[in-house]
C-alpha positions in Angstrom: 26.4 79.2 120.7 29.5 78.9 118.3 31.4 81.0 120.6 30.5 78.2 123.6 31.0 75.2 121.3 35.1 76.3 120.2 36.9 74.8 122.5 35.7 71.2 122.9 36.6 68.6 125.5 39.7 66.5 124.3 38.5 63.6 125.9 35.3 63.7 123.8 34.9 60.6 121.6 35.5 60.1 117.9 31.6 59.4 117.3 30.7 62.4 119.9 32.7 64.9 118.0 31.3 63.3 114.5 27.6 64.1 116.3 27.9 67.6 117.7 30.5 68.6 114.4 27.2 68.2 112.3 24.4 69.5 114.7 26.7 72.6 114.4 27.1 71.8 110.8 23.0 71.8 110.2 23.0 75.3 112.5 25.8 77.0 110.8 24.3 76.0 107.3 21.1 77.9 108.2 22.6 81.1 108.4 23.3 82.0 104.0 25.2 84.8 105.4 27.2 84.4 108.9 28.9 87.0 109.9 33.0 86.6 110.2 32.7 86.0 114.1 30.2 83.3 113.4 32.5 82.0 110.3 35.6 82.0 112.9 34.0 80.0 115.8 32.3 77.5 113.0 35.7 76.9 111.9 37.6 76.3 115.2 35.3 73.7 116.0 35.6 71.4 112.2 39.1 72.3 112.4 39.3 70.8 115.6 36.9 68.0 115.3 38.3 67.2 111.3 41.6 65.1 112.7 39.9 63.3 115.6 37.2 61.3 112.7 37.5 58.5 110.4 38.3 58.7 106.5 33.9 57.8 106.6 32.9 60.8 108.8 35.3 62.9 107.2 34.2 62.0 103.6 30.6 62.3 105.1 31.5 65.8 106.3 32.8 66.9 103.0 29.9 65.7 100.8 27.7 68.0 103.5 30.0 71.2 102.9 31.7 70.9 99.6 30.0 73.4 97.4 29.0 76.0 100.8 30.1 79.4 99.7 30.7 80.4 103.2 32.6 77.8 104.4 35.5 78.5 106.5 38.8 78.9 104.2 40.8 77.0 106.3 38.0 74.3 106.7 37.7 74.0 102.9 42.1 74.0 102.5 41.9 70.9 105.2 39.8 69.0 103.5 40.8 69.6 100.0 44.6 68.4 101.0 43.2 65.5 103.2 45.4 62.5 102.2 41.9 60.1 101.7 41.3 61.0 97.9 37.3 60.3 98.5 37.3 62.8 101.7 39.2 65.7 99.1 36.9 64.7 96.0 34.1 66.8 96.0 35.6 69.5 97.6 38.5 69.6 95.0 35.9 69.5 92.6 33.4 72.0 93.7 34.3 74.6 96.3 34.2 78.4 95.9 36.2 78.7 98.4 39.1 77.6 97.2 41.7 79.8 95.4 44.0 79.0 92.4 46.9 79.0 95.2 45.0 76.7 97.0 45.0 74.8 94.3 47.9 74.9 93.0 49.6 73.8 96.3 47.8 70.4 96.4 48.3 69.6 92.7 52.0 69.9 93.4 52.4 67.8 96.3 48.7 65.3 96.2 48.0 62.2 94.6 46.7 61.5 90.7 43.2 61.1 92.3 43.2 64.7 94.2 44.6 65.9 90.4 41.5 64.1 89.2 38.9 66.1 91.1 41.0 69.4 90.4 40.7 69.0 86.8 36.5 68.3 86.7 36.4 71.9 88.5 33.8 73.7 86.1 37.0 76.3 85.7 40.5 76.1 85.2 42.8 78.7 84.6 46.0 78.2 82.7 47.8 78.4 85.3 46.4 75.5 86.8 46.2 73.3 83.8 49.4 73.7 83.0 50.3 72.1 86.7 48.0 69.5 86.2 49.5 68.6 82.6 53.0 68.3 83.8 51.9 66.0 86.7 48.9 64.0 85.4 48.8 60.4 84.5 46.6 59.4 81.6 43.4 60.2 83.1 44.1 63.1 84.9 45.3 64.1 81.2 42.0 62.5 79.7 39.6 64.4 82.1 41.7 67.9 81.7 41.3 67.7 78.0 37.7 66.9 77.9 37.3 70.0 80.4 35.3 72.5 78.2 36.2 75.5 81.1 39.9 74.6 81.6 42.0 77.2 79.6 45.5 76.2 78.4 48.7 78.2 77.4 50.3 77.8 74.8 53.1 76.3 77.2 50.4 74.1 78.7 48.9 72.7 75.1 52.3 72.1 73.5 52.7 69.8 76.5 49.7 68.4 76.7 50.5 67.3 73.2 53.8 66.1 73.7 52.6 63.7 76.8 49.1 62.7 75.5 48.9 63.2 72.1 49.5 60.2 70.5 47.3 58.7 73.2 43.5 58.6 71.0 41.2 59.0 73.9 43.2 62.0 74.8 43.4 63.6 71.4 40.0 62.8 70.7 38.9 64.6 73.8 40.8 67.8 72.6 39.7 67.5 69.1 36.0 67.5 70.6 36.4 70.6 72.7 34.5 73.9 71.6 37.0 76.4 72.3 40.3 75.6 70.0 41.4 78.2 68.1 41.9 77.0 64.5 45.3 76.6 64.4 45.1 74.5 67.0 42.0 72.5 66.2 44.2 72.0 62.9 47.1 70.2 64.6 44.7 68.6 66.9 42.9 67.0 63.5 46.1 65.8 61.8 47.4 63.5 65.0 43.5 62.0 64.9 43.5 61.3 61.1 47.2 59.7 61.6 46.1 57.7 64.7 43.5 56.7 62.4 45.0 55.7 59.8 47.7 53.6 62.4 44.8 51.7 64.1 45.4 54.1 67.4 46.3 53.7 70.7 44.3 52.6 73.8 40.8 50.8 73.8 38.6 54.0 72.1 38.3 53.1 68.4 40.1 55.4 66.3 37.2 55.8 63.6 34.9 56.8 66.4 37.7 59.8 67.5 38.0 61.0 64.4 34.0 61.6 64.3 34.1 63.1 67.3 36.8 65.5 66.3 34.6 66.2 62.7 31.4 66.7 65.2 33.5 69.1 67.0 34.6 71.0 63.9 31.1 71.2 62.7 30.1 72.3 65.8 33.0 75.2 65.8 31.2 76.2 62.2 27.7 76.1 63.1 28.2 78.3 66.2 30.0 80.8 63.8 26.8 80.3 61.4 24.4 81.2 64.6 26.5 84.3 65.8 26.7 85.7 62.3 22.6 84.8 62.5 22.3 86.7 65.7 24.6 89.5 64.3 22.0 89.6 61.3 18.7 89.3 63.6 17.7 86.4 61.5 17.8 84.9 65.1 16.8 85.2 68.6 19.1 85.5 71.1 16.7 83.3 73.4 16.7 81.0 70.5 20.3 80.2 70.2 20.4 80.0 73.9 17.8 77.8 74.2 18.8 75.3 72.1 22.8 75.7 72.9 21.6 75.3 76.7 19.8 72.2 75.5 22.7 70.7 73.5 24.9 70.8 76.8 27.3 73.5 74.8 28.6 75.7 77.8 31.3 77.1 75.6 29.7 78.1 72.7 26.2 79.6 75.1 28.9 82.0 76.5 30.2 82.8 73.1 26.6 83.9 72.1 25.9 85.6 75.6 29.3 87.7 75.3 28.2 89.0 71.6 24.4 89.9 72.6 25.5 91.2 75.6 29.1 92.7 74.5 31.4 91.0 77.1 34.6 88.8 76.5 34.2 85.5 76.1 35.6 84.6 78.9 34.0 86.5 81.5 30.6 85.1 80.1 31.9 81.7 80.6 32.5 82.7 84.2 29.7 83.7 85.2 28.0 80.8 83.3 29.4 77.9 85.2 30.1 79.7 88.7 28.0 78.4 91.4 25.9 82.2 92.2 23.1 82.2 90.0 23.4 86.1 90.2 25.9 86.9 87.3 23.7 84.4 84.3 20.6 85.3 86.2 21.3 89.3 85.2 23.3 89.2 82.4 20.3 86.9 80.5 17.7 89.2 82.0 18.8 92.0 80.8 19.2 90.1 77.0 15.2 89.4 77.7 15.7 85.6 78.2 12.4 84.2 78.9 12.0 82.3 82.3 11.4 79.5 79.9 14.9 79.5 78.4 16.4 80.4 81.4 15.3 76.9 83.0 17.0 75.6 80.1 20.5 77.1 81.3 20.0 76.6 84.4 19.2 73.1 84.0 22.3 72.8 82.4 24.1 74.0 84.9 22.6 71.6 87.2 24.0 69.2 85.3 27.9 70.3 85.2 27.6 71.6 88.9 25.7 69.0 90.5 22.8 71.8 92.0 19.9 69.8 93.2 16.7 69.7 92.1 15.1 72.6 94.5 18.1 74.6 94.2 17.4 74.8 90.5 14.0 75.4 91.2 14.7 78.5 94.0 16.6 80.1 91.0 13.9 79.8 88.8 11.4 81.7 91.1 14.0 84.2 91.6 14.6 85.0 87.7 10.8 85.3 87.2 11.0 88.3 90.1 13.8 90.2 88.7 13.3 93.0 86.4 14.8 93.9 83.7 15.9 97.5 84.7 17.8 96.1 87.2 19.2 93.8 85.2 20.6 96.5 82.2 21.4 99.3 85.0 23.9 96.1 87.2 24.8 95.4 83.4 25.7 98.5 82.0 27.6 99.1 85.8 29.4 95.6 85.4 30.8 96.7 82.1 32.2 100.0 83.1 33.8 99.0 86.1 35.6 96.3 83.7 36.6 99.2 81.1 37.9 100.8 83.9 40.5 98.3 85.5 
């Protein structure tokens, strides 16, 4: 039917094309794993139908498709770089689909509300960030820094200091984030005492950042207190995470997964806050999570990825199936094939 559907009349109306794009839309989304000839045909006909609609349909159209792992590449590209900010939003934000490249190529040549969405993406790789630091106005800087899973360079942090740090909301954000290495955290904490004692910048009370920033560092301490616990076995590993899932602290759950489970940090993080459920659902199987707990992370990440209700629930169902001999054999797979790259 895809095949049929490919090449469209071009005399066929704006609110014709908007109709038939989504019955294909509902029949394409039915299939969780189309084939590539099914992916192909899907995408000549958006790709086609995408220029003919309104900024409304179009935005429409993106809120419908913007977190679909199997979307068309090209359909997820068009979108992302549509000129209409609100059409490119969510799909900025939330698309698998779209690599760093991708990206990269929009937050070079879009507007501060396409580098916006960009920086809310659950991750950000340096590479990124430091693009989106050089180009950003104040709240593309503001949303970047307050980005628990963007990573920065050194190259991207000394900037980010040098354009935003004198600005409290943005130092503030930084100060509060869970993954600054000390030396940082330390400069980080001397601009937010200064601004503090110089009555700030901006409309966010000064007193208020520099609690924040405290909060943070307590935070940074505590998590260092409950790894050391977990270390000890004074502490559960379902423990911590349940009460780290709980807090909202997606940085420092991973830090606690990647000790109990030996992994790097970062690769914890990843599969933490990517949209499959698979990687979290395996790797805290296989640590002996309860289903319990495990509603508690993935609530979580219902939260930061915007997963409805009965997705969330779907995952749930699917944790309490899988065993945990699976889990440690994918595990103990997963870590090999890292040591051997």
């Amino acid at each position: 039917m895809l095949d049929s559907l490919s090449k469209m009349p071009g005399e066929m109306s704006s609110d014709t094309r908007r109709q038939l794009l989504n019955a294909v839309t509902d029949l394409f989304l039915l299939d969780q794993d189309p084939s590539e000839e099914s992916q192909e045909h899907y995408g000549e006909i958006a790709n086609q139908s995408l220029p003919k609609l309104n900024a409304t349909d179009r935005q429409a159209y993106a809120e419908k498709v913007a977190a679909v792992p199997t979307l068309p590449h090209q359909v997820a590209v068009t979108l992302a770089g549509d000129q209409d900010g609100e059409v490119a939003r969510l799909v900025l934000k939330l698309s698998p689909v779209l690599t760093d490249a991708d990206l990269a190529a929009i937050a070079v040549s879009q507007s501060q509300y396409h580098l916006v969405a960009i920086a809310e993406r659950a991750k950000l790789s340096e590479g990124l960030t430091d693009i989106l630091v050089e180009r950003g106005n104040r709240d593309v800087l503001h949303t970047v820094s307050s980005n628990d899973g963007a990573a920065f360079s050194d190259k991207g942090f000394e900037r980010l200091l040098e354009r935003g740090g004198q600005d409290i909301s943005i130092s503030s954000a930084l100060a509060a984030r869970a993954d600054l290495k000390p030396d940082r955290a330390a400069r980080v904490m001397r601009i937010v005492e200064q601004l503090n004692d110089n009555g700030g910048l901006w409309s966010k009370p000064s007193d208020e950042a520099a609690s924040l920033a405290r909060q943070a560092r307590q935070q940074r301490l505590e998590v260092k207190l409950l790894l050391a616990d977990l270390a000890a076995g004074s502490r559960t590993v379902d423990e911590i995470i349940a009460m780290l899932a709980d807090e909202d602290r997606a940085y420092h759950l991973a830090q606690v997964v990647a000790q109990a489970a030996e992994i790097g940090t970062e690769q914890a993080l990843r599969v933490l806050m990517q949209r499959d459920v698979t990687g979290i659902a395996v790797t805290c199987r296989s640590l002996n999570v309860t289903t319990a707990t495990f509603e508690t992370v993935l609530n979580m990440r219902g939260r930061r990825l915007y997963f409805a209700p009965k997705s969330t629930k779907d995952d749930l169902r699917g944790y309490a199936t899988l065993d945990n001999a699976t889990a440690e054999r994918t595990m103990r797979f997963l870590k090999m094939r890292t040591k051997l790259r």
